[in-house]
VMD Tcl script that builds the backbone (N, CA, C; Angstrom):
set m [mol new atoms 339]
animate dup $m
set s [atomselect $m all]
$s set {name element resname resid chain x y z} {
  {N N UNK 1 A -16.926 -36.751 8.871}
  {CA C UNK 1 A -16.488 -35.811 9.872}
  {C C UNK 1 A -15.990 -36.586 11.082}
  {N N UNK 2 A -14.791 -35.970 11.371}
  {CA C UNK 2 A -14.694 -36.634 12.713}
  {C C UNK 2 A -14.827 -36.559 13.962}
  {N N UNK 3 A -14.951 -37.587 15.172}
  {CA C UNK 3 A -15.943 -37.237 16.234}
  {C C UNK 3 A -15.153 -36.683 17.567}
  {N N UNK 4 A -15.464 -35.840 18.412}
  {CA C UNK 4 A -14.667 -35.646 19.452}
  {C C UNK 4 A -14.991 -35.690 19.811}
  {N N UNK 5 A -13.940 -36.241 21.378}
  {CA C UNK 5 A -14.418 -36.835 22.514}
  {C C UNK 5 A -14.870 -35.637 23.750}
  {N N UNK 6 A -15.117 -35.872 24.624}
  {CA C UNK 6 A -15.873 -34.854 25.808}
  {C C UNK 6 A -14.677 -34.370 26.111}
  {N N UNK 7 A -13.465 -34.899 26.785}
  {CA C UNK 7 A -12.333 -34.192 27.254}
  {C C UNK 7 A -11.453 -33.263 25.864}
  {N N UNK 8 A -12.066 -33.845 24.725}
  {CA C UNK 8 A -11.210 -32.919 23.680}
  {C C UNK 8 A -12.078 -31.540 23.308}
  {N N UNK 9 A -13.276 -31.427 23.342}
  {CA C UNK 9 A -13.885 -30.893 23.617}
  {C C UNK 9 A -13.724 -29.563 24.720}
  {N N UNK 10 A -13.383 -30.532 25.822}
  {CA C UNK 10 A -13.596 -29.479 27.075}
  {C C UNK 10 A -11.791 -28.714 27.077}
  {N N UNK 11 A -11.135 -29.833 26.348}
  {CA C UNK 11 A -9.786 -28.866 25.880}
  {C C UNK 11 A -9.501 -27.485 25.203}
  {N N UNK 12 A -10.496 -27.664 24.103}
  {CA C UNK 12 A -10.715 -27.023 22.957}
  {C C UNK 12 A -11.229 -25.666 23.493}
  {N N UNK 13 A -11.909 -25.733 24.937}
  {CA C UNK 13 A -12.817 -24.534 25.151}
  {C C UNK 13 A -11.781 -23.879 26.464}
  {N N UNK 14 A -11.029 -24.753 27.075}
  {CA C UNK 14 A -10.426 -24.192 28.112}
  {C C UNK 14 A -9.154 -23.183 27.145}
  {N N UNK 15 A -8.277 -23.856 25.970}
  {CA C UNK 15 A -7.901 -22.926 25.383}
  {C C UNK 15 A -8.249 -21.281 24.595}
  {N N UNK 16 A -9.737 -21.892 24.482}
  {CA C UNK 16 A -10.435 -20.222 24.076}
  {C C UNK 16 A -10.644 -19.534 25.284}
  {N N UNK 17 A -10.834 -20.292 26.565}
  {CA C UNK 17 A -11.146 -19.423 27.766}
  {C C UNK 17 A -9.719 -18.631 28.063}
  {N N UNK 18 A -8.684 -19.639 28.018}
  {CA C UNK 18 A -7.461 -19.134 28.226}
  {C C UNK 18 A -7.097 -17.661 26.798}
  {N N UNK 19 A -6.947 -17.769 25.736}
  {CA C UNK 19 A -7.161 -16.553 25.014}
  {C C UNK 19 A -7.668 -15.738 25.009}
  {N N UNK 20 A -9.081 -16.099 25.341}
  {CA C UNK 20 A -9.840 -15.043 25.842}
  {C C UNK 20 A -9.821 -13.984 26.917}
  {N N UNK 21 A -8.909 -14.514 28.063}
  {CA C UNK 21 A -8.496 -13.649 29.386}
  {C C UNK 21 A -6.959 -13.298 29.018}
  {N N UNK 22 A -6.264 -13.398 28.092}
  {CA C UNK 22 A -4.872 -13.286 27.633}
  {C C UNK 22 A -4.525 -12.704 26.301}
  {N N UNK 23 A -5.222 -12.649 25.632}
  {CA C UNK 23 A -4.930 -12.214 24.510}
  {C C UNK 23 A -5.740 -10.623 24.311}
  {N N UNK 24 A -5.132 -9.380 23.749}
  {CA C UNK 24 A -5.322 -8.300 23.550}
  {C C UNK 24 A -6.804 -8.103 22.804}
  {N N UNK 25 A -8.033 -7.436 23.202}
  {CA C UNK 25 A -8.862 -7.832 21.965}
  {C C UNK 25 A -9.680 -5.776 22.425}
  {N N UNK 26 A -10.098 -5.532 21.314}
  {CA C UNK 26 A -11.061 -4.848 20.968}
  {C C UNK 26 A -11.757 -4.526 21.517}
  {N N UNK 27 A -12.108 -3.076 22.148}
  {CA C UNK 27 A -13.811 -2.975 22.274}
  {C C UNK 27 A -14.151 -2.173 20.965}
  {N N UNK 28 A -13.507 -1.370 20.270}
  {CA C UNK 28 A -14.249 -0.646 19.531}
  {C C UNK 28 A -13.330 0.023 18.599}
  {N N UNK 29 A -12.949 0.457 17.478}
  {CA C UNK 29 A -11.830 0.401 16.060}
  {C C UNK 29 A -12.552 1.273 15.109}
  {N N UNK 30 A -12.071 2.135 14.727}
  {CA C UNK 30 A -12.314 3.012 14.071}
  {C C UNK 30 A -11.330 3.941 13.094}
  {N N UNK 31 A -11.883 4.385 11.948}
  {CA C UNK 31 A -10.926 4.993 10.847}
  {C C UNK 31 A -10.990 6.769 11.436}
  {N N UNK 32 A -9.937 7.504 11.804}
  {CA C UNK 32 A -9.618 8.804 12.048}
  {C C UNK 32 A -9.124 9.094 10.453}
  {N N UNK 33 A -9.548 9.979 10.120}
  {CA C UNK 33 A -9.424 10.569 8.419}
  {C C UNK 33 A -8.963 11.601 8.667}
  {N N UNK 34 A -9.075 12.649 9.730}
  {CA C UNK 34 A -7.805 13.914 9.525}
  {C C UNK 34 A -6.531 13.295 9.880}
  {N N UNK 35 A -6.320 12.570 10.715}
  {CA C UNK 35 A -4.820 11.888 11.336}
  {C C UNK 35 A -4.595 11.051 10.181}
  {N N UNK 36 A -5.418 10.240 9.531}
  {CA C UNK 36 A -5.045 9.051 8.971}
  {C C UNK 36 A -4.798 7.712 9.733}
  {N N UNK 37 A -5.326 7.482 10.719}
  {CA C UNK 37 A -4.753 6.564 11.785}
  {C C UNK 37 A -5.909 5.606 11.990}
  {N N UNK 38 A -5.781 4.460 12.565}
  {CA C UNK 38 A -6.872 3.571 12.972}
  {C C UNK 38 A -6.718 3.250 14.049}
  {N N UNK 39 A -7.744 3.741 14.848}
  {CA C UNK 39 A -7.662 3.818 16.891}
  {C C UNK 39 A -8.477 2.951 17.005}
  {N N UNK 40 A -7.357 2.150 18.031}
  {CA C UNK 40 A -8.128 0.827 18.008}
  {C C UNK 40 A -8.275 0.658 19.651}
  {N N UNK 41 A -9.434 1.239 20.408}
  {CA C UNK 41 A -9.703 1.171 21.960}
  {C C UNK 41 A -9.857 -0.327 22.484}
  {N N UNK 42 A -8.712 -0.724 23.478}
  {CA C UNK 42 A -9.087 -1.996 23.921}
  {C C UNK 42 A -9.581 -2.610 25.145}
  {N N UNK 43 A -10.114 -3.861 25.637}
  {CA C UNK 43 A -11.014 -4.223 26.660}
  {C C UNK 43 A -10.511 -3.403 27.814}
  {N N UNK 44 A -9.541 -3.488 27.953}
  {CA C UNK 44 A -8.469 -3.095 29.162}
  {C C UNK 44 A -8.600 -1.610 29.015}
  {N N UNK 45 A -8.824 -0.885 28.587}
  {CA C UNK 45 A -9.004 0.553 28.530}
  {C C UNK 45 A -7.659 1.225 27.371}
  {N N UNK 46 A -6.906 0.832 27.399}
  {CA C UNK 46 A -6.034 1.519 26.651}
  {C C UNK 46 A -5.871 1.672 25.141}
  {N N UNK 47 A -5.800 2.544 24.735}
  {CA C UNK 47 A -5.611 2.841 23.233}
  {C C UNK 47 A -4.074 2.798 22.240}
  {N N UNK 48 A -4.828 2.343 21.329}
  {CA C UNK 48 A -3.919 2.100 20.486}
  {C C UNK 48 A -3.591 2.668 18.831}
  {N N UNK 49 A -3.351 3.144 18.097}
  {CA C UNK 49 A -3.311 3.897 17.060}
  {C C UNK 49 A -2.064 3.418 15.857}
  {N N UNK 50 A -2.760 3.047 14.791}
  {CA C UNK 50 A -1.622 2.892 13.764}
  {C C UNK 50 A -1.262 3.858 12.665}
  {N N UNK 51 A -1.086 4.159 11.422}
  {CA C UNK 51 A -0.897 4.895 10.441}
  {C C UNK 51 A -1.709 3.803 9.443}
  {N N UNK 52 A -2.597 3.988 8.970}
  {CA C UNK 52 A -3.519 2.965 8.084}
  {C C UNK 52 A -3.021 2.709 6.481}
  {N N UNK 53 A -2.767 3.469 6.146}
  {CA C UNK 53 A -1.669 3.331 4.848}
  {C C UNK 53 A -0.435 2.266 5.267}
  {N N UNK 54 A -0.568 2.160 6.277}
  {CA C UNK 54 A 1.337 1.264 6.755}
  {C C UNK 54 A 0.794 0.117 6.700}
  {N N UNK 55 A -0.712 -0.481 6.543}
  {CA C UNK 55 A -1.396 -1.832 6.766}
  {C C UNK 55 A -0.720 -2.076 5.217}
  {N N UNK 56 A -0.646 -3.517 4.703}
  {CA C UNK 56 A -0.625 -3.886 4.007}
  {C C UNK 56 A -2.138 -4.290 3.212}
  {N N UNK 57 A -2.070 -4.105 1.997}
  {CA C UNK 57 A -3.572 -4.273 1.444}
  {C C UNK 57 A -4.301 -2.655 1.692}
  {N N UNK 58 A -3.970 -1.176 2.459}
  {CA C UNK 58 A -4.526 -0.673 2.302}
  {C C UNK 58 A -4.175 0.751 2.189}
  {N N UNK 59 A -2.851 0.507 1.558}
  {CA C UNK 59 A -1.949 1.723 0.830}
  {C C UNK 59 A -3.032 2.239 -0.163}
  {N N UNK 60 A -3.402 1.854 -0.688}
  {CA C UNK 60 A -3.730 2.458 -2.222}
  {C C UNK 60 A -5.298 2.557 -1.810}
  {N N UNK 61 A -6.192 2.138 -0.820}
  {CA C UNK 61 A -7.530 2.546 -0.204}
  {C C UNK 61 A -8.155 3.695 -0.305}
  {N N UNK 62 A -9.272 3.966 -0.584}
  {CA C UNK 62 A -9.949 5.404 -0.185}
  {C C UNK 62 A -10.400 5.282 1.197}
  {N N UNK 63 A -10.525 6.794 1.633}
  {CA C UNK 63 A -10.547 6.687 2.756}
  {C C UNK 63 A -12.235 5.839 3.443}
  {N N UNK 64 A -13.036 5.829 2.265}
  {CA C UNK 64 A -14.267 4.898 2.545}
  {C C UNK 64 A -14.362 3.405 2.783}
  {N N UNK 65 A -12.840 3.292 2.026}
  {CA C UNK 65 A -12.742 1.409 2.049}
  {C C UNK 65 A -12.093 1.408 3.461}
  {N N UNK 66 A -11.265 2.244 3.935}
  {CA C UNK 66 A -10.170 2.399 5.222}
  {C C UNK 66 A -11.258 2.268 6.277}
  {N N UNK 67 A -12.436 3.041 6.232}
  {CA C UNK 67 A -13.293 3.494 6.997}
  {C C UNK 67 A -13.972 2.592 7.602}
  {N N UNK 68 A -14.376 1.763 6.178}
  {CA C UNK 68 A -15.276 0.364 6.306}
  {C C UNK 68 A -14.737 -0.757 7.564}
  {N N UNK 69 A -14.627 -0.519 7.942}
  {CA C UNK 69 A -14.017 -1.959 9.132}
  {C C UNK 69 A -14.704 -2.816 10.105}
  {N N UNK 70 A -14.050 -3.813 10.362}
  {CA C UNK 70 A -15.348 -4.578 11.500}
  {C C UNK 70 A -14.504 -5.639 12.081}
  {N N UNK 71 A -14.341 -5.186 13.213}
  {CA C UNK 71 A -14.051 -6.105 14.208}
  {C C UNK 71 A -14.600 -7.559 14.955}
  {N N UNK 72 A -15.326 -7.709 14.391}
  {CA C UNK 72 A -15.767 -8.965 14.622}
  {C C UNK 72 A -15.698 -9.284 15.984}
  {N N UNK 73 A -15.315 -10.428 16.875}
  {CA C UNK 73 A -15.152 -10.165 18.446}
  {C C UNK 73 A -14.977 -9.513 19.231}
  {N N UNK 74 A -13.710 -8.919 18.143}
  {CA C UNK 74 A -12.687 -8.129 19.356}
  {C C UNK 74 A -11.131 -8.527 19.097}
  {N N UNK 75 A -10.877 -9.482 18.221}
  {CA C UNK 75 A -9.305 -9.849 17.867}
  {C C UNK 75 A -8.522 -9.586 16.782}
  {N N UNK 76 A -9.536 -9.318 16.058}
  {CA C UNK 76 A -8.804 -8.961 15.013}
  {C C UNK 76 A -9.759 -7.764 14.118}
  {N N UNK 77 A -8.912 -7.109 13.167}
  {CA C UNK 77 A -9.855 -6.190 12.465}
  {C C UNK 77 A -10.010 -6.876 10.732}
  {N N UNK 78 A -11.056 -6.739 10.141}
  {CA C UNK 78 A -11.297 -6.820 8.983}
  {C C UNK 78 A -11.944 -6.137 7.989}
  {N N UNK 79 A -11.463 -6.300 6.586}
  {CA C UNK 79 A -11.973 -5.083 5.141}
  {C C UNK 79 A -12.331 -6.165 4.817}
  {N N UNK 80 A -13.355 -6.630 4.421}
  {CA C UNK 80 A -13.996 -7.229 3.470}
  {C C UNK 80 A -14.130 -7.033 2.030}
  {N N UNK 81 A -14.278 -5.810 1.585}
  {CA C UNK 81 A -13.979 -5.391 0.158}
  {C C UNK 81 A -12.067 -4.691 0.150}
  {N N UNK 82 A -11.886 -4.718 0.626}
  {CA C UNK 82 A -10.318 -5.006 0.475}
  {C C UNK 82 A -9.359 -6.587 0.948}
  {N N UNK 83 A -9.999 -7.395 0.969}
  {CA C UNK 83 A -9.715 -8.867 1.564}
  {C C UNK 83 A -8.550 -8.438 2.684}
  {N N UNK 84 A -8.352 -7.618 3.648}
  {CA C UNK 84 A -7.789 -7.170 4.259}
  {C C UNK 84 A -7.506 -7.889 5.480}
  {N N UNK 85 A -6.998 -8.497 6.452}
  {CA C UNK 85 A -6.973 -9.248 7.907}
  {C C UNK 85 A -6.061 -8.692 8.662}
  {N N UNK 86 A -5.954 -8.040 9.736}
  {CA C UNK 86 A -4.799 -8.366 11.413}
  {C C UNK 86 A -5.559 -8.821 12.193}
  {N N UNK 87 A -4.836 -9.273 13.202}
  {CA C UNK 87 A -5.209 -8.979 14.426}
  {C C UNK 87 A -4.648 -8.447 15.469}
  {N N UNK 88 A -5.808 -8.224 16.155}
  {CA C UNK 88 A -5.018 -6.955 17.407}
  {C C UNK 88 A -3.723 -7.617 18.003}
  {N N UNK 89 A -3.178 -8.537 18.541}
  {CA C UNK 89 A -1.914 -8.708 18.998}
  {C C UNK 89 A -1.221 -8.309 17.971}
  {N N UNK 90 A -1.332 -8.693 16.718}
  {CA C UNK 90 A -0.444 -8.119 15.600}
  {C C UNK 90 A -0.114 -7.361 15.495}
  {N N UNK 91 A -1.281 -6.199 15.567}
  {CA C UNK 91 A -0.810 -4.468 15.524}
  {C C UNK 91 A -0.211 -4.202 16.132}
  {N N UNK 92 A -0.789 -4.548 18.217}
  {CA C UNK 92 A 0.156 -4.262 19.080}
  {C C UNK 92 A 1.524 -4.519 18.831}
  {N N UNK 93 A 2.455 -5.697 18.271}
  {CA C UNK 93 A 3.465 -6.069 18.078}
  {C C UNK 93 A 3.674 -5.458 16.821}
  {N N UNK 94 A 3.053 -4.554 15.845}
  {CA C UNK 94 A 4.352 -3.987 15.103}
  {C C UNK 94 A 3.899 -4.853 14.260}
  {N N UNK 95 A 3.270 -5.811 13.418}
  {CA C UNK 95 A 3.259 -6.760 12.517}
  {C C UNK 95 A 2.038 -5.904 11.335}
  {N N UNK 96 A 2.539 -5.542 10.595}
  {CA C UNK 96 A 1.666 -4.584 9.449}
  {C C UNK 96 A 1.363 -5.691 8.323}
  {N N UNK 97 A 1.815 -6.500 8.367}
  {CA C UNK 97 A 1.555 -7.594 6.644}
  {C C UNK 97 A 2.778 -8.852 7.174}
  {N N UNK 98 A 2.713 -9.144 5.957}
  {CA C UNK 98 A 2.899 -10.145 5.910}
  {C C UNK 98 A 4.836 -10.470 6.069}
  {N N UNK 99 A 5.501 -11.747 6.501}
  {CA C UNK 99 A 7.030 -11.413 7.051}
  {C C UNK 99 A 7.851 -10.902 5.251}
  {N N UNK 100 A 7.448 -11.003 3.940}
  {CA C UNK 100 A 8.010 -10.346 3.131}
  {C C UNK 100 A 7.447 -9.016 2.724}
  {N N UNK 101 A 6.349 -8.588 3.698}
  {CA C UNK 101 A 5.810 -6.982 3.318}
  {C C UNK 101 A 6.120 -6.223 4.266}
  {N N UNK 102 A 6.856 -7.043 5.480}
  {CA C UNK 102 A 7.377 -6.243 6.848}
  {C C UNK 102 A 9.006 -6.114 6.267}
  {N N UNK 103 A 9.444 -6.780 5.766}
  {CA C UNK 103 A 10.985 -6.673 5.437}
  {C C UNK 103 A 11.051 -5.295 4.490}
  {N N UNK 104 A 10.130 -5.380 3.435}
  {CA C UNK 104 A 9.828 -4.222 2.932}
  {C C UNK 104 A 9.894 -3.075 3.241}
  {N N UNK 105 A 8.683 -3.216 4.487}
  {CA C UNK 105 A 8.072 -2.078 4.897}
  {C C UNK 105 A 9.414 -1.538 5.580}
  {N N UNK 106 A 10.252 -2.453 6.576}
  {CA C UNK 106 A 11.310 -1.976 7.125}
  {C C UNK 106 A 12.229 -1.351 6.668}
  {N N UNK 107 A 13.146 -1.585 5.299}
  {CA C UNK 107 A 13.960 -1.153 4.311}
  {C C UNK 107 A 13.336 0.150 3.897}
  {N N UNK 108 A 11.814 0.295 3.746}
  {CA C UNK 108 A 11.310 1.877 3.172}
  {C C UNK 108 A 11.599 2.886 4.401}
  {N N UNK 109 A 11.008 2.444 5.455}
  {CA C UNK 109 A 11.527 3.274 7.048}
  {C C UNK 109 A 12.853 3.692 6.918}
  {N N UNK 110 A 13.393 2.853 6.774}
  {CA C UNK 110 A 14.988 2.970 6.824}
  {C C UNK 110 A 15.441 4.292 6.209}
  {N N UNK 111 A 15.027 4.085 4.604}
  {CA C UNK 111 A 15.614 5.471 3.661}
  {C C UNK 111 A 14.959 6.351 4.109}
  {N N UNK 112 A 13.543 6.432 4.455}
  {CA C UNK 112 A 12.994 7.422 5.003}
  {C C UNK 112 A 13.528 8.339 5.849}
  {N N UNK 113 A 14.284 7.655 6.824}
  {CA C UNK 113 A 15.027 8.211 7.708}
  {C C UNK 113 A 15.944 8.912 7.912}
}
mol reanalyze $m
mol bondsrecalc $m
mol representation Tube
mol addrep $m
């Protein structure tokens, strides 16, 4: 293993301090089953809401696996029995999967339309 030094160290933590006051995170995420949506309330007070079927990995979900979720810090959300991952800047920005399941997803919007 290799060893780090005190200033790489104290680097390592000023960048999590810096993310930590900058980056969008979680207080609390939850599955809405009449809407279908996943409201995702953040530190800052404001809410946020997706269409949970539009996640990638959780089109084809029951609404118990959708339900199941856990936010872990505050940055990101996770399904564990759906190997599922975002994170909250992601959502905020519109990023549903992955850059060949967003090209997708975009082209289906499209005809939809």
């Amino acid at each position: 293993m290799a060893s780090l030094t005190d200033a790489q160290i104290d680097a390592a933590n000023e960048r999590g301090r810096i993310v930590h006051e900058t980056q969008p995170h979680a207080r609390t995420a939850r599955y809405d089953r009449a809407s279908g949506q996943i409201v995702i309330e953040l530190t800052n007070g404001a809410v946020y809401s997706v269409p949970a079927r539009y996640l990638q990995g959780l089109a084809e979900a029951t609404d118990d696996q959708i339900a199941n979720l856990d936010i872990g810090g505050g940055y990101g959300l996770h399904w564990d029995e759906l190997d599922a991952d975002f994170t909250v800047g992601g959502l905020l920005a519109g990023r549903f999967g992955t850059e060949q399941y967003m090209k997708a997803f975009r082209e289906r919007m499209q005809h939809a339309a």
